[in-house]
C-alpha positions in Angstrom: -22.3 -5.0 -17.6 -23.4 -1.4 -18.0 -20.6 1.3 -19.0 -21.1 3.1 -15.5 -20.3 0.2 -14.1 -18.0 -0.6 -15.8 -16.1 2.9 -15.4 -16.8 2.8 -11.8 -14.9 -0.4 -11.6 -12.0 0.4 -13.8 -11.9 3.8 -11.7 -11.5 2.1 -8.4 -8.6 -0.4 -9.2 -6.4 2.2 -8.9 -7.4 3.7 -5.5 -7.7 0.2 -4.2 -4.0 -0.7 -5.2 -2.8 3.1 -3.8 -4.2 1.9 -0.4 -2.7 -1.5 -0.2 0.6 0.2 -1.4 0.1 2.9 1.4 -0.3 0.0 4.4 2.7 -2.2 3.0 4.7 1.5 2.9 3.7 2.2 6.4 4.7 -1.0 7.6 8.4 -1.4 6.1 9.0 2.2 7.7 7.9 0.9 10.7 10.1 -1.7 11.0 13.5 0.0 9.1 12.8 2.6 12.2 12.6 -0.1 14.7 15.4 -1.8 13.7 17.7 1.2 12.6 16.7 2.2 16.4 17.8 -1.2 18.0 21.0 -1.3 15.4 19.9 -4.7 13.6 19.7 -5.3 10.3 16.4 -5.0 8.2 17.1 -8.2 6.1 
């Protein structure tokens, strides 16, 4: 594998696990907000 791909792969791991973070963030405030709205527990 050539060292620019090789950076560009390494470079991108972390961007890719920011946006997965970011979705799974979004969701779970989605849902504490939905349920702190209707009074049930999250859990």
């Amino acid at each position: 594998m050539s060292p620019i791909l090789l950076t560009a792969y390494f470079l991108i791991w972390p961007v890719g696990v920011a946006v997965i973070m970011a979705i799974i963030a979004r969701g779970f405030a989605r849902d504490a907000r939905k349920a702190r709205e209707s009074g049930t527990p999250i859990i």
